[in-house]
C-alpha positions in Angstrom: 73.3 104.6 28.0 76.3 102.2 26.9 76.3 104.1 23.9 77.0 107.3 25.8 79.6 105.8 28.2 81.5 104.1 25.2 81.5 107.9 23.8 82.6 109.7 27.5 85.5 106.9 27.0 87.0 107.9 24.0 86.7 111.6 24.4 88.4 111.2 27.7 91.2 108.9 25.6 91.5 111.8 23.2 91.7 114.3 25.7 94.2 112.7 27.9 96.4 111.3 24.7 96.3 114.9 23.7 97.4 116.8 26.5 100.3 113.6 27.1 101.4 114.4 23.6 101.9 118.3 24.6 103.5 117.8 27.2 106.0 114.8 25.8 106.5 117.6 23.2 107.2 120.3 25.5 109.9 118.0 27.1 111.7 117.0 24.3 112.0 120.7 23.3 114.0 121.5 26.5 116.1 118.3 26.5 117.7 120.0 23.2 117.2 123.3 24.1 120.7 124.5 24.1 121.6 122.5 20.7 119.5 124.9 18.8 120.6 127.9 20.3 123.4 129.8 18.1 124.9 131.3 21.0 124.8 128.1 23.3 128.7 128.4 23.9 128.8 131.9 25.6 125.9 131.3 27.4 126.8 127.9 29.0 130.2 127.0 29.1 133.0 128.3 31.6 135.2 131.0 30.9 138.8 130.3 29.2 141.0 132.1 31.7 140.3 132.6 35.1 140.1 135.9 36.9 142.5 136.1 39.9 141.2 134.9 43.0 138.7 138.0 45.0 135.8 136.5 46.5 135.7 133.9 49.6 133.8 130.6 50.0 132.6 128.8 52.3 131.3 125.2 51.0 128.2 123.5 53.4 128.9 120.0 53.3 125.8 118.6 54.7 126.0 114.6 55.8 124.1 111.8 57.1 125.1 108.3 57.4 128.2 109.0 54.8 131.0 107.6 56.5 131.8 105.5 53.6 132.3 108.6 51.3 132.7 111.4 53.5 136.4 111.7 54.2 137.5 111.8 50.1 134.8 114.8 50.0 136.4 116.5 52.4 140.1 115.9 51.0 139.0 116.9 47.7 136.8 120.5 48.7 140.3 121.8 51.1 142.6 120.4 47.7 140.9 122.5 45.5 142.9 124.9 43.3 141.7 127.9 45.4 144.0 130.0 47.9 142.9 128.2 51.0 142.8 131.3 53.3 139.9 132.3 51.0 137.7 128.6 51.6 136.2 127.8 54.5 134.7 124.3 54.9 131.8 123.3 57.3 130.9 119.4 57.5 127.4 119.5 58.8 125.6 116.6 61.0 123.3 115.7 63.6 124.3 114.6 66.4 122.7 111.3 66.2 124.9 110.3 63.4 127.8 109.0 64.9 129.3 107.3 62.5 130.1 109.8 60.1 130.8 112.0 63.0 133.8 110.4 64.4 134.7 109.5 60.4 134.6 113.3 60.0 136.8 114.1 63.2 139.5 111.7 62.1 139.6 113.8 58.5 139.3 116.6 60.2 142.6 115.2 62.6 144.6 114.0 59.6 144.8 117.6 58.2 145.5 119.5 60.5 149.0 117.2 61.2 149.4 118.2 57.3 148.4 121.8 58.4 145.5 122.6 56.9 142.9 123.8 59.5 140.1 125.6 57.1 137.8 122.8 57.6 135.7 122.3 60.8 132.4 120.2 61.6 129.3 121.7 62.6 127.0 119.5 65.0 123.2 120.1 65.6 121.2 118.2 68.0 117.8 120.1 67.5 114.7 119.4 64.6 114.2 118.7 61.9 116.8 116.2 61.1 116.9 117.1 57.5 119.7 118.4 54.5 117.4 121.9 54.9 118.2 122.2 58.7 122.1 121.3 58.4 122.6 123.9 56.2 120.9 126.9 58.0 123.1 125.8 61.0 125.5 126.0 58.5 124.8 129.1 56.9 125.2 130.6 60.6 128.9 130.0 60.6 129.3 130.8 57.3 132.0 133.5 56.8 133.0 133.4 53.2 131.3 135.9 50.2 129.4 133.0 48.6 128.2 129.9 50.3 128.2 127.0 48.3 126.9 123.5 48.8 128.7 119.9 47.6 126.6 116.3 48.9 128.8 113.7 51.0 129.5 112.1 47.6 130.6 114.7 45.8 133.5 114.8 43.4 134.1 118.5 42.7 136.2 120.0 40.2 140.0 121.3 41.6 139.1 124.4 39.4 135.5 124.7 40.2 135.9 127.6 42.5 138.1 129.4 40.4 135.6 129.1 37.7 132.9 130.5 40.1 134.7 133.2 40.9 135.8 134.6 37.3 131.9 134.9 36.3 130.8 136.1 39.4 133.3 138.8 39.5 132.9 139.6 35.8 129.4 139.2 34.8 128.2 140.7 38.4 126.0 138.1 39.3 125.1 136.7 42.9 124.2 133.3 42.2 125.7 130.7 39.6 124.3 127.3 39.2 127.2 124.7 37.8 126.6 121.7 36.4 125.9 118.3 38.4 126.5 115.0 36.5 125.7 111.7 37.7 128.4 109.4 35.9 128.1 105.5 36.2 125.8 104.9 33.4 126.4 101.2 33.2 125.9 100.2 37.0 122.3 98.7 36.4 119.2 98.8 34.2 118.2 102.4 35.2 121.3 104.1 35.5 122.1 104.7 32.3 118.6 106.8 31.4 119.2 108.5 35.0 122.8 109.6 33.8 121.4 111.3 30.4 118.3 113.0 32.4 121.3 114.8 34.5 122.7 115.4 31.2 119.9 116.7 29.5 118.9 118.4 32.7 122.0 120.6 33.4 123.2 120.7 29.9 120.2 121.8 27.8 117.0 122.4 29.9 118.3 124.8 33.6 119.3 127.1 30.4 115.7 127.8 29.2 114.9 128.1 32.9 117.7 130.6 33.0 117.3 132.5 30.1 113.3 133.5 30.8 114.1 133.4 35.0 112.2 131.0 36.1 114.6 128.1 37.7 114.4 125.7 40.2 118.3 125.2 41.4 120.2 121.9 42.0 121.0 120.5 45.6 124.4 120.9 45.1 127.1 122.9 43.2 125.1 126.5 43.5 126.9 129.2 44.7 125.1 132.2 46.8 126.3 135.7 47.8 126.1 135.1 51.2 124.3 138.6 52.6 121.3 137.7 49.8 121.3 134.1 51.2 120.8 135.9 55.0 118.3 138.4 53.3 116.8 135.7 52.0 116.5 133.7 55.2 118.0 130.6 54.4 116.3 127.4 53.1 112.6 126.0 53.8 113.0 123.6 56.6 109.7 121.9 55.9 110.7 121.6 51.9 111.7 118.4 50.5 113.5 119.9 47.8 114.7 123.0 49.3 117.1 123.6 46.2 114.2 123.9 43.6 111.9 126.4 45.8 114.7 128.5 46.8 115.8 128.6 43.3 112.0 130.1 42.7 112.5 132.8 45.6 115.5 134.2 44.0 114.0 134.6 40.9 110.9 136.1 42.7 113.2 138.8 44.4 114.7 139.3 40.4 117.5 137.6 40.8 119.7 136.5 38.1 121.0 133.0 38.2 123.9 131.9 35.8 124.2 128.6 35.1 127.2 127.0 33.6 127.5 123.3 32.2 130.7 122.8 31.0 132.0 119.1 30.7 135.5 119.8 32.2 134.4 121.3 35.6 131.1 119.3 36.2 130.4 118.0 39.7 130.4 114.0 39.4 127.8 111.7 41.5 126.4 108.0 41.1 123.0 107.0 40.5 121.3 105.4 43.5 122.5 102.2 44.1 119.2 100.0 44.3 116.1 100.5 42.8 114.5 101.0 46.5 116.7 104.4 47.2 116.2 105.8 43.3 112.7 105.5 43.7 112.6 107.2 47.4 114.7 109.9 45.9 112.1 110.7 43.4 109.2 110.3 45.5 111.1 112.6 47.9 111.7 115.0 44.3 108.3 114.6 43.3 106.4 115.7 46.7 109.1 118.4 46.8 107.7 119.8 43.7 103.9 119.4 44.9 105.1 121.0 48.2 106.6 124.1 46.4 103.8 124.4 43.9 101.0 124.5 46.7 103.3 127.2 48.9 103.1 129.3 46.1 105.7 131.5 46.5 106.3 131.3 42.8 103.2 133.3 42.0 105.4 136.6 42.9 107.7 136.1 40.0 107.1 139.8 38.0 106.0 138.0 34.3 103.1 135.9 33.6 105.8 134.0 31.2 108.1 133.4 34.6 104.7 132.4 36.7 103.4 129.9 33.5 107.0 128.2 33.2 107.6 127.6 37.3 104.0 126.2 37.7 104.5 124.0 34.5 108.1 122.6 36.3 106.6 122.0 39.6 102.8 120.5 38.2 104.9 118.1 36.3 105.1 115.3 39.0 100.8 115.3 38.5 101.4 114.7 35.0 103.5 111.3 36.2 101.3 110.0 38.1 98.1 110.6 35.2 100.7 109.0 33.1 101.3 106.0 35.3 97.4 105.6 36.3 96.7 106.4 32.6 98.9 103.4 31.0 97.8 100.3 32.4 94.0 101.5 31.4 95.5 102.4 28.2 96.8 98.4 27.7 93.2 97.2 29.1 91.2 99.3 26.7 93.2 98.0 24.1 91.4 94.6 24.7 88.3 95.7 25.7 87.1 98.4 23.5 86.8 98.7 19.9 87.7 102.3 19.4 87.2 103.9 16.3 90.2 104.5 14.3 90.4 108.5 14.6 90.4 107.4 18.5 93.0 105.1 18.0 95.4 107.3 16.1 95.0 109.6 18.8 96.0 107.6 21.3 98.8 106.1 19.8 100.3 109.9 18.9 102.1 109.9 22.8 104.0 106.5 21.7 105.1 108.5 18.9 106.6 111.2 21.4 108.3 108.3 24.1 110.3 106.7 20.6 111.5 110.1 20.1 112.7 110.6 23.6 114.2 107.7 23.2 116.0 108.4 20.1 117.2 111.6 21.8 118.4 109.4 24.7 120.5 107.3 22.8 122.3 110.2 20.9 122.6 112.0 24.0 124.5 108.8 25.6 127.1 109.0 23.0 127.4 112.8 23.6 127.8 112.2 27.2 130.4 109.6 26.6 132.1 111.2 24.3 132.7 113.8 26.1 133.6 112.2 29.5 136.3 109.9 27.2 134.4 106.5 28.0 133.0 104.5 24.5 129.7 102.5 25.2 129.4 99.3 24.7 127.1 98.9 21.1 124.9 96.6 23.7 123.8 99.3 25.5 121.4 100.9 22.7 119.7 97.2 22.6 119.8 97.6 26.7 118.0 100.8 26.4 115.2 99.7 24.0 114.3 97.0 26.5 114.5 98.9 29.8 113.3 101.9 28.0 109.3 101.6 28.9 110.1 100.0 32.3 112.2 103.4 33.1 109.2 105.4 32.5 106.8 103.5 34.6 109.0 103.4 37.7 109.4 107.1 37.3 105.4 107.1 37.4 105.4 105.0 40.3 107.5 107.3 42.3 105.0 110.4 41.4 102.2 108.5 42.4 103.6 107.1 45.9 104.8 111.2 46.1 100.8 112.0 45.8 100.0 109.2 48.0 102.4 110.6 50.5 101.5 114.3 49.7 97.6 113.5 50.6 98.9 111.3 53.8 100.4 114.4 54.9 103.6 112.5 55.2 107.0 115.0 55.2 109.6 112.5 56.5 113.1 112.8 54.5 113.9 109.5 53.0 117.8 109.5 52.4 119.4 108.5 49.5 122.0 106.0 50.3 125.9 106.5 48.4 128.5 103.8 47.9 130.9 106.0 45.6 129.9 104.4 42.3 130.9 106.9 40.5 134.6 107.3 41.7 135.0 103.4 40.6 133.8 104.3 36.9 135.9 107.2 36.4 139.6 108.7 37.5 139.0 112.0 38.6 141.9 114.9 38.3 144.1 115.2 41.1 144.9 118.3 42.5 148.0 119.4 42.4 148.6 119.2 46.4 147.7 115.9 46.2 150.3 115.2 43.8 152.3 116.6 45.7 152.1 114.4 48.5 151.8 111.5 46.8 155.4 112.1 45.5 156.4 112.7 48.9 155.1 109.4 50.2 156.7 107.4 47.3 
């Protein structure tokens, strides 16, 4: 009977090792997806000249508990190097949220003395208070061609729009995804890996999704025709990650989706600020994922491929939390059980993988810095070996809690807080109204 346990064990070990491996495998493939592509350049970068201005925005600026960061949003969405008869710009809150309320009205004040008055703020005072909600009140005073989206935090690109509008208009598309990329990679331990997985994320792996139409969209920095957005009926209410599964209905209806990731127009953001918020936000990620997958709504994407690669995406959180359940048995087993060495070579094969990702991680740090003209420190590859393995179990913790809370039948929204990290680490471009008035005021 011992004997026969010992032997369920290790072909459980193998198993599990096995389908870890895969998967690790899978993963690293799409983090340098687009680096083995020949034609990753036409297919991911922005155009070279811009188009002249045709279509009209309106940009949902959904807020809670942002007064801290809210006002610089707003100055930088109206700045934008757009005609600003063509933007329209709705700051969305509940009405519970006074602080960022009366922070928002005093912005709102300050330009129209300067005499801009394409910006206004939307109030609801109905349920659920959640980002979801705020932007279907939104999306009901919407009047531009494409809706867009930016967080309270957001530091968009002055050309962004213009950028938006020169592929839509060309290539005929009705939604275009543009990249997002968190920026203060030396803030704490985890901020650096969180950094590259927006790299790798927007840069490399939305492409596959793209390319075989199967992608889960981005909170922020997506751009909808508005009449398909109506159509469509606007964004899932009860979803925690309302971006991702109405990325999924789009590509259900056929929908193409563009996505761009060009380093000189990408959205900048910071990386939570505690450990406590980064780990809600991926619990709220994760169970956003197990929500969508259990709707199902992907199962009416037209191609089996399509069907395979959405319910791949949004099983993966399960996968976390086998891995994080999976490695502390892993260590104890180590101790306990004499496992035969094919067993053991097995098991070790998903190490194998998580040194590789790592390897990839620190090459892509010096990609992303490279780019974004900031030079690590040669520390921070020693930093990263060290924090490396912690990173990977706090990611597993946060799919777990997301199943914990997924079985509890718990749907709350647990906000991620913002302190503007980001806009400390780098110097973004000013517009060229804002130079203007700064000479003025000098």
């Amino acid at each position: 009977m011992a004997r026969r346990m010992e032997s369920f064990i290790f072909g459980g070990l193998v198993v599990i090792s096995l389908l870890l491996t895969i998967q690790a495998a899978h993963t690293l493939y799409l983090m340098i997806y687009t680096w083995d592509q020949p034609d990753v350049d036409g297919r991911t970068k922005a155009p070279d000249h811009f188009a002249a201005p045709a279509l009209s925005f309106t940009a949902l600026l959904p807020a809670r508990h942002e007064q801290e960061v809210i006002a610089r949003t707003i100055d930088r969405i109206v700045h934008s190097n757009y005609p600003s008869h063509l933007l329209q710009v709705l700051v969305i809150c509940s009405a519970d949220d006074t602080g960022t309320i009366a922070r928002v009205r005093e912005k709102l004040e300050d330009l129209r003395y300067e005499g801009i008055n394409n910006a206004d703020l939307v109030v609801f005072d109905d349920q659920p208070v959640n980002k979801p909600h705020g932007l279907n009140c939104g999306l009901r005073r919407a009047q531009g061609d494409v809706v867009t989206i930016f967080d309270a935090e957001d530091e968009m690109h002055p050309d962004i729009l213009r950028v938006v509008n020169t592929v839509m208009v060309g290539e005929r598309v009705n939604i275009v995804q543009a990249g997002v990329q968190l920026m203060n990679y030396t803030t704490n331990w985890y901020s650096t890996f969180n950094v590259l997985e927006y790299f790798f994320w927007f840069k490399s792996r939305l492409h596959h999704h793209a390319k075989h139409g199967s992608i889960p969209l981005g909170g922020n920095t997506c751009f909808f025709n508005r009449k398909l957005l109506l159509h469509l009926g606007g964004w899932d209410e009860t979803n925690l990650t309302e971006d991702a599964e109405i990325g999924l209905r789009m590509c259900a209806m056929g929908e193409r989706i563009r996505v761009i990731y060009d380093d000189r127009y990408v959205t900048k953001e910071e990386t939570p600020p505690t450990l406590k918020s980064f780990v809600k936000q991926r619990t709220r990620w994760n169970q956003g994922f197990m929500q969508t997958l259990a709707k199902g709504s992907w199962k009416q994407m037209p191609t089996r491929r399509q069907r395979w690669l959405a319910c791949y995406t949004l099983a993966f959180p399960y996968a976390q939390a086998v891995f994080g359940v999976y490695t502390p048995l892993a260590l104890l087993m180590m101790f306990v059980l004499h496992a035969p060495v094919t067993v053991a070579l097995f098991s070790f094969l998903p190490v194998l993988l998580l040194i590789a990702h790592f390897l990839t991680a620190v090459v892509g740090l010096h990609e992303f810095t490279e780019a974004h003209g900031m030079k690590p420190s040669p520390a921070i590859a020693v930093k990263m070996a060290f924090t490396w393995i912690p990173y990977q179990l706090v990611m597993a913790y946060a799919a777990v809690r997301a199943l914990r809370r997924q079985v509890a039948g718990q749907r709350n929204w647990e906000k991620t807080e913002h302190v503007g990290a980001h806009r400390q680490t780098v110097s973004a471009p000013t517009s060229a109204k804002t130079a203007e008035k700064a000479m003025r005021s000098g």
